[in-house]
Each structure stands twice: as structure tokens, then as C-alpha cells.
LOGUKOL-478566 format. One line per 8 residues: number of its first residue (from 1); for each residue x, y, z of C-alpha. Coordinates in steps of 0.05 Angstrom, whole numbers. Each point is the difference from the previous one (the first is absolute). Last residue first. Layout:
<rs>
NUM> X/Y/Z ~ ...
</rs>
This chain:
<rs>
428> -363/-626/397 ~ 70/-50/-7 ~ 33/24/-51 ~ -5/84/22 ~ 25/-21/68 ~ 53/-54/-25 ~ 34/46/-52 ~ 5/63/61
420> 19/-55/57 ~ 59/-26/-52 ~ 22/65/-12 ~ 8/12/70 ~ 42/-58/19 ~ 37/23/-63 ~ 18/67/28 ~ 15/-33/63
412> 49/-54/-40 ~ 42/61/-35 ~ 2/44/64 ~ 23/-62/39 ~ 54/-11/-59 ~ 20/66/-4 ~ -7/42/-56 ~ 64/34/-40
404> -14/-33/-61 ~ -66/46/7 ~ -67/-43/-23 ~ -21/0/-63 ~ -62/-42/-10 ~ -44/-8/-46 ~ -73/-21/-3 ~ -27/-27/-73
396> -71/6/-25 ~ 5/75/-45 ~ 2/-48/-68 ~ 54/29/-28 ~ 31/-10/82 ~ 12/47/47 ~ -22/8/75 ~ 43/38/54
388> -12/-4/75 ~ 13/46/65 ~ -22/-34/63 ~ -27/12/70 ~ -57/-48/-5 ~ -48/61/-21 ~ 49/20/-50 ~ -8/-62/-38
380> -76/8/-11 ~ 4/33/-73 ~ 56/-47/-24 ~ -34/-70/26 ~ -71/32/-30 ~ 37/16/-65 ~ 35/-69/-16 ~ -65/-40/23
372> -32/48/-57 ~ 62/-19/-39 ~ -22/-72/3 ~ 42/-26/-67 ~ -44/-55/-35 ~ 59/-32/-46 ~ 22/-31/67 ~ -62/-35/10
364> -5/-31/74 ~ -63/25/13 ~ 25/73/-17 ~ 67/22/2 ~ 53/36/29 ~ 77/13/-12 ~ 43/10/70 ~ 69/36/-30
356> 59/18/23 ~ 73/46/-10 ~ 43/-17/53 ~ 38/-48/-32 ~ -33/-32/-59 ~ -61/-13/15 ~ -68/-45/-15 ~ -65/-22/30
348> -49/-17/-45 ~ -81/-22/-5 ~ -28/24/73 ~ -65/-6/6 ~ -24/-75/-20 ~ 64/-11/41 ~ -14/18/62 ~ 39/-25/53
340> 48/-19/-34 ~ 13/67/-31 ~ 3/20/74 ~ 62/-45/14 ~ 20/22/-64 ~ -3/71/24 ~ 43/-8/53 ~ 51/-38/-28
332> 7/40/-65 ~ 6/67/55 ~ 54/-22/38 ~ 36/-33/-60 ~ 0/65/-33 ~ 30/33/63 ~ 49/-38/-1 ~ 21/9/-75
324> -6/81/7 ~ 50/-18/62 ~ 44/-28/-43 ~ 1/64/-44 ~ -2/36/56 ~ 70/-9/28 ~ -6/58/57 ~ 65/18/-23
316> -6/4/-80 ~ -80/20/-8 ~ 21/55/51 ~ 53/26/-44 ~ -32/-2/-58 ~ -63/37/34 ~ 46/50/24 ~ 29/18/-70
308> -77/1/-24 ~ -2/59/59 ~ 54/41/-18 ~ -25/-1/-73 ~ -74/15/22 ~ 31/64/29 ~ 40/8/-56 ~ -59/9/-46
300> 21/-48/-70 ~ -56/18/-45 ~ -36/70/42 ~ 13/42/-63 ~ -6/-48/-45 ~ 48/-43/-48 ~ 23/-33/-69 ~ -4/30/-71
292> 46/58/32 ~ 69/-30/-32 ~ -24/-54/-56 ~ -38/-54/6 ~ 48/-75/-14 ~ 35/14/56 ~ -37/-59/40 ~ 6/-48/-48
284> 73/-4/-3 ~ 2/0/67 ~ -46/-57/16 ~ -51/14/48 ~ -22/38/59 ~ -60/38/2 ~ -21/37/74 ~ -50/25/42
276> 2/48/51 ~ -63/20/69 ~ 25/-11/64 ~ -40/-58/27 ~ 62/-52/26 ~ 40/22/-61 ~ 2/-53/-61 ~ -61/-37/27
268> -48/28/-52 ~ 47/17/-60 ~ 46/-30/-41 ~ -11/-21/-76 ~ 39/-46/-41 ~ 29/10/-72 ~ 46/-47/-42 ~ -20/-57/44
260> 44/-53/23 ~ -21/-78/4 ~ 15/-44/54 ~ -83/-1/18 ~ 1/-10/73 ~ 48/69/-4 ~ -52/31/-36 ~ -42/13/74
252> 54/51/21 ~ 37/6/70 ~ -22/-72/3 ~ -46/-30/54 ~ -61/35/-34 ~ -7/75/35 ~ 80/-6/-2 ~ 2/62/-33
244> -51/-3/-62 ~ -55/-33/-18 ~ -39/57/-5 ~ 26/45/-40 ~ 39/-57/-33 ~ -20/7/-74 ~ 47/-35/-34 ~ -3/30/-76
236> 35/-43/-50 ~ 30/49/-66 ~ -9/-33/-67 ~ 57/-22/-41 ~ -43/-56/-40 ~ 36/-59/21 ~ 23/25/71 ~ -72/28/15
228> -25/-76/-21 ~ 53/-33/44 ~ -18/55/62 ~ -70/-12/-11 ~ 12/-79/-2 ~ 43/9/69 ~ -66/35/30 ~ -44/-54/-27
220> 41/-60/27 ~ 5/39/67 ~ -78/2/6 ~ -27/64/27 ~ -20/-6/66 ~ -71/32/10 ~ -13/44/55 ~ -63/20/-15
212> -10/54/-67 ~ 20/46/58 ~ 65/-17/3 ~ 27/-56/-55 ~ 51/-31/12 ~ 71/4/-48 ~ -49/61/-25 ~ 16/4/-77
204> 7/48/-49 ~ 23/-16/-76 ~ 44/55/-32 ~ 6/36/-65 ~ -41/-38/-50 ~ 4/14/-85 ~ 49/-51/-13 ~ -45/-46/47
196> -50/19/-50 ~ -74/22/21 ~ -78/-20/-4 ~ -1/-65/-24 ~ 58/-45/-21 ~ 37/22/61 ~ -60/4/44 ~ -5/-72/-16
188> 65/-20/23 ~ -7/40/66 ~ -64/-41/0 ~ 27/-64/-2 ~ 47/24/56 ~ -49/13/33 ~ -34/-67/4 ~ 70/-38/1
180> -5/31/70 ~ -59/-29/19 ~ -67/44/14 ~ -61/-47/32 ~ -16/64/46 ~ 23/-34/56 ~ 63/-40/-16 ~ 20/78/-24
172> 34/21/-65 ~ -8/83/-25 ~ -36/0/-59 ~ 35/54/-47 ~ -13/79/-8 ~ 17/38/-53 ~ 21/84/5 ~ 17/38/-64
164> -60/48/8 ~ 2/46/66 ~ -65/-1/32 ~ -63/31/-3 ~ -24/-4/47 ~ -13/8/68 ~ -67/-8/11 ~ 10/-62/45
156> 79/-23/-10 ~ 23/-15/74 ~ -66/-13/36 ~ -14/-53/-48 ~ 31/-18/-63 ~ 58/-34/20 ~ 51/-14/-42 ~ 51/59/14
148> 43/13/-62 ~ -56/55/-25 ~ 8/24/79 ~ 61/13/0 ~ 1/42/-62 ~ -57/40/30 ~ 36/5/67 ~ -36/-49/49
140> 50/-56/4 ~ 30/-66/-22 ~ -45/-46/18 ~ 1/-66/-36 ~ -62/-45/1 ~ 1/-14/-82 ~ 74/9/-20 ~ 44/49/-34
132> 22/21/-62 ~ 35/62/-25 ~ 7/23/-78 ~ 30/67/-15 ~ 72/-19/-32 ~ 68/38/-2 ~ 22/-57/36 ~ 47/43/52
124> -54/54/-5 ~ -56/-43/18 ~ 27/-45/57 ~ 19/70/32 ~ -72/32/-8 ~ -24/-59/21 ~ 36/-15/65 ~ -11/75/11
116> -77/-7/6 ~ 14/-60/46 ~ 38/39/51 ~ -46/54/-7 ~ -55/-50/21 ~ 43/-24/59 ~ 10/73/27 ~ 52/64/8
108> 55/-17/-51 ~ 62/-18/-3 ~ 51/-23/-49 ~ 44/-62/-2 ~ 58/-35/-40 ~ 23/-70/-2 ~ 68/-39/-26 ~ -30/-77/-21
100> 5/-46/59 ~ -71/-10/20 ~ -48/10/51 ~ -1/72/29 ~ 43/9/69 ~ 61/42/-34 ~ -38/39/-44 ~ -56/16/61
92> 71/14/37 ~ 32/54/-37 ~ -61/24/-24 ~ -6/15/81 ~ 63/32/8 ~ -9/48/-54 ~ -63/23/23 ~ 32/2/72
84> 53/40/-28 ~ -36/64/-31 ~ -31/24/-60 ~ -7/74/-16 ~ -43/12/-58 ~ -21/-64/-25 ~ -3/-27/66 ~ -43/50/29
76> 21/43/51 ~ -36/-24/63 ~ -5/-15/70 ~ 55/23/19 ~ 54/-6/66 ~ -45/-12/58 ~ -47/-36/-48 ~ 54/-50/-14
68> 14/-17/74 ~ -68/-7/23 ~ -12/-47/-65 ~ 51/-44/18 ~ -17/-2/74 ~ -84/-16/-19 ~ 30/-52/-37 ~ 50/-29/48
60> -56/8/55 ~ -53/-43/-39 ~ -72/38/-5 ~ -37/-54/-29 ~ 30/-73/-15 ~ 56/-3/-46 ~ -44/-29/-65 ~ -39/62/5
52> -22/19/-59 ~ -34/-80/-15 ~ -69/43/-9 ~ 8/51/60 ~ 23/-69/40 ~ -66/-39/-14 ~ -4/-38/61 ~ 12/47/46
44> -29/-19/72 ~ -45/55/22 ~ -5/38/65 ~ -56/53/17 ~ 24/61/38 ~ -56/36/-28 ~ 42/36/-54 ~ 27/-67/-23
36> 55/-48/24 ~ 45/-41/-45 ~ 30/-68/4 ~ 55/-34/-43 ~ 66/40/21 ~ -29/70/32 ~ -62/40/-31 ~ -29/54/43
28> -63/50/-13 ~ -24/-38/-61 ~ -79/21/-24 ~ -49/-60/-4 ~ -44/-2/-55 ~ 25/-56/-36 ~ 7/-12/-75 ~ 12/69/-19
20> -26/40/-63 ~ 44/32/-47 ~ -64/0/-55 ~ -45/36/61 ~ 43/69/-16 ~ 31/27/66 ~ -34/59/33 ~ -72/-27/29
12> 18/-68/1 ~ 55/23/45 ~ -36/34/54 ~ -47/-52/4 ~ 51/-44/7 ~ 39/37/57 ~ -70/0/33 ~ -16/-62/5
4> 71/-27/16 ~ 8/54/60 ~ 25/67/-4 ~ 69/31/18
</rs>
């Protein structure tokens, strides 16, 4: 096995710069929040694989589950031959979802197919092409995924065109000067504009937004979506990819809200790293495509299957949904205390659960986002032993995602350490 260096020259060499990698540091050993590299190196894991691993790396009723369902296949394909754990699972994603209406599921093998489907579903029920979402939103890197996606750069660069029939709406911020009555004057306008509600599918929303910076979205505007959707019989899109299992102090963010979607979207944290997605929404809806419109070869693997049943159970007994709330307090204390500290930096802290965000600024101007700050904190995280995430429309935000599964010590020495990183690039 090489070293760092060399493993990434190795790979620059063979794997297209476009999937590039935002450390160079090759993973030998990952176990709960902390992971060890090819030099024996240890990191604490902020990012969790992108909120994948919501269970902590490398937990034993996982890695049992999946033991046990290789031993007896590793595939058929569900469409073909399905099995029990499939059924198991829809079983209890239908049973979990919010809402009271009866619910349906199908799999699939990533968040952007997830979201594909939510529209190909929304659009056969309605019998209608038009799908809106909002400025900031990431959706995914498929071509329709990324037309919904509002973010230019790195997702949509020279990728176009994209599919027509797509509208995007301000997304409301305190920040960006955005209210909610804001967007919903321009959901009014778009109306008069540029497309019919009679002639619009579904409207997609993030209940926060991921990489457009960990944005809440307002409850008032998610209950007038569901109002509006309810007048005009257009499908609601949750898209909880991120969001989801207990990453946010609920199993899903919506339930804040009190509304229920017609569609939501499962992925990420569904399966402690094995790779399934899933849609889950009102049955009606849901078999509105006919036999075969729906699927994949890999959609529903039952190796993934054994493992999201794992996660369920995990999230159950080790109580992680509380412990996504500790663990938010942890890190809204900690970072207050260095907001305070420098708060011509350091314009927002924020969280819900376990999913946070440190927003920064220049001089004290929070419409003058410091993503070069952003990028030098990123790009020297590794050398204080830590693995970090940035996001944010305007690339100037930190998250973190820490395991639900993290200890408290781990929790506060990863911190320690974060605060020595901000303070030695702040202070020179």
C-alpha cells in the first residue's frame, strides 16, 4: 500500500479531475467518528462521508447485517427476484415517513435518482411537465438534477443544456435580505409569467438547504407550499437526502414543519455508507407510472437493505435522535463562544440537530461572504487532524456533520482543534 503522495498521483492519473477529492489523504481505518489513513495518520470526522454516516463508521450491527446478507446473496435484482428485507424495509420507511395518509416506496441506488423519480411520479399522476424549485437547492448531478440544482458553479459548468420546464424561486434567508412573503411573491409571479399552476407538476423543496448553506426553511413557507399544492393539485417534493435520519433531531427535518409531503426523498444516512436511496409518498401517487416505469438494476441492493434495517434499529436503541440534539448543543456552544470572540469574522451560527453551520464574513459585513477564509480553514484542516466540509451559494460557510454516534470528548477535541486551525490562520 502507498503513501498519500503517491496514492494521489496514482489517481489523478486514472480518475477524471471533474470527480476530484477535497483531501488527499487515503483511509486505511474508519471506526465511529475518527479515521486513520495509509500513514497511520488519525483524523476526527467531521464530515461523516457527506452526512452518510449518521451511525458512526464501521458500526458492528451494520457490518453484522451485511455479513449475514452477503453470506446468503448479494443480488437478484428486485424487479426480478425480490426478497424480504426489501419488503421489510418499505415496510418501515412507510411506517416512519411524516404523515398519516397510506404510503408506498421504491428504491433506488442514489439521492439524485431519488429526485429524478420524484418527478417522473409527480408528472404522471398530474399529467403535467412543469417543476419548480428554489435558488440554492441541490438536488444532484444527473442532467435533470442538475437543471433543479441552483447553483451554477462546480455543479452546472458546461453542462448544459438542461431540461426545459424547470423555474427556480428566491429561496428566503435573514442574510441574503430574502423573506418569505418574498418568494412567495414570486411563486405568484411565475404564475402570471412563465407557467400555469394547471400546467405544474410538483414544487421541490430542501426543508434545509445542504450545500446551498444550511439554511432552515421557514415553516410558514413550507405550510404555504403545501396550501398552494393543495389548491392547485400539485405534487410537494421534500427533499430529505440530507436531512434525513435523525441527522436534525427528528427522524425527518418536515416534521418541524407539521405538514406532509406527497413525495420525499431518502438517501445519504439511510444505510450507514452502503450505497440505496429511496421515494416514499402517498400511495395514490406513487402508482401513478405504470409496471416497469420505475427501477434499476442495483435500486433496492439487499445488501444496502440489510444494512438501512440496521441503521433503524440503531437510531431506535442508541436513541439518536436526542443525541443528534446533544450534540447540537455541543457544537452551538462552542462555536458561539468563538463567534464571540470574533465577530467581524464569524456572521451565523445555526443548527438544527446535528446538522451545523459557522457562516463567515468580512469586517463584520455579512453580505461580504469570506470564502477565501472558507477555503484556507478547509484546505489546512487535515493538518490539525480533521476532516471538514464547506458549502454555502456563496462557498463561505463551514459545516459540520459529526457522527450521532460521537462521543462527547471526541466531539469537544475535535472542536479544541478547530478552534486552534480558525485562530492560527486569524491571527497571522
Amino acid at each position: 500500500m502507498g503513501n498519500n503522495k503517491d496514492l494521489q498521483e496514482r489517481k489523478v492519473k486514472v480518475i477524471a479531475r471533474g470527480q476530484g477529492n477535497a483531501y488527499p489523504i487515503y483511509v486505511k481505518e474508519a471506526k465511529n467518528a475518527e479515521l486513520w489513513d495509509v500513514e497511520g495518520n488519525r483524523f476526527i470526522d467531521f464530515g461523516t462521508g457527506i452526512a452518510v454516516c449518521n451511525t458512526g463508521h464501521s458500526h458492528p450491527k451494520i457490518i453484522e447485517a451485511v455479513k449475514s446478507q452477503v453470506e446468503k446473496f448479494s443480488h437478484t435484482c428486485v424487479m426480478v427476484n425480490p426478497y424480504e428485507v426489501a419488503v421489510e424495509l418499505a415496510e418501515k420507511l412507510t411506517k416512519i415517513a411524516p404523515g398519516e395518509s397510506d404510503k408506498k416506496a421504491i428504491f433506488v441506488t442514489t439521492g439524485a435518482e431519488a429526485v429524478e423519480n420524484c418527478v417522473k411520479i409527480a408528472r404522471a399522476h398530474t399529467k403535467r411537465r412543469g417543476v419548480i424549485a428554489f435558488n440554492g437547492g441541490f438536488h444532484g448531478r444527473t442532467n435533470l438534477t442538475m437543471g433543479l440544482t441552483g447553483k451554477i458553479a462546480p455543479y452546472k459548468h458546461e453542462f448544459g443544456p438542461f431540461p426545459g420546464e424547470i423555474y427556480h424561486l428566491p429561496y428566503p434567508t435573514s442574510i441574503n435580505g430574502t423573506t418569505v412573503q418574498d418568494s412567495l411573491k414570486a411563486l405568484k409571479n411565475l404564475f402570471k409569467v412563465d407557467i400555469l399552476p394547471t400546467d405544474t407538476a410538483a414544487i421541490i423543496v430542501e426543508p434545509i438547504q445542504g450545500e446551498g448553506g444550511f439554511y432552515q426553511t421557514p415553516k410558514e413557507l413550507l405550510q404555504e407550499l403545501r396550501a398552494i399544492c393543495d389548491e392547485h393539485g400539485i405534487c410537494l417534493i421534500l427533499d430529505e437526502i440530507q436531512t434525513g435520519f435523525a441527522r436534525t433531531g427528528k427522524m425527518f427535518n418536515t416534521e418541524y414543519s407539521g405538514i406532509e409531503p406527497d413525495l420525499m426523498t431518502m438517501a445519504k444516512g439511510i444505510a450507514g455508507g452502503y450505497p440505496i436511496a429511496a421515494v416514499v409518498g402517498k400511495s395514490e401517487i406513487m402508482d401513478s407510472p405504470i409496471p416497469g416505469g420505475l427501477g434499476g438494476t442495483y435500486g433496492g441492493s439487499p445488501v444496502a437493505c440489510a444494512a438501512a434495517l440496521a441503521v433503524l434499529e440503531i437510531i431506535e436503541e442508541e436513541d439518536l435522535i436526542n443525541r443528534s440534539n446533544q450534540i447540537g448543543e455541543i457544537f452551538n456552544t462552542r462555536l458561539n463562544e468563538l463567534k464571540a470572540k470574533y465577530p467581524a469574522l464569524i456572521s451565523d451560527v445555526r443548527n438544527q440537530g446535528a446538522m451545523i453551520a459557522l457562516e463567515l464574513m468580512k469586517d463584520g459585513n455579512p453580505e461580504d461572504a469570506n470564502a477565501e477564509l472558507t477555503k484556507a480553514i478547509t484546505a489546512k484542516a487535515a493538518e490539525y487532524g480533521l476532516i471538514l466540509l464547506a458549502c454555502g451559494f456563496n462557498s463561505n460557510v463551514i459545516r459540520f456533520l459529526p457522527a450521532l454516534t460521537i462521543s462527547d470528548d471526541i466531539a469537544n477535541e475535535g472542536l479544541d482543534k478547530f478552534t486552534e486551525l480558525f485562530e492560527s490562520l486569524v491571527q497571522n
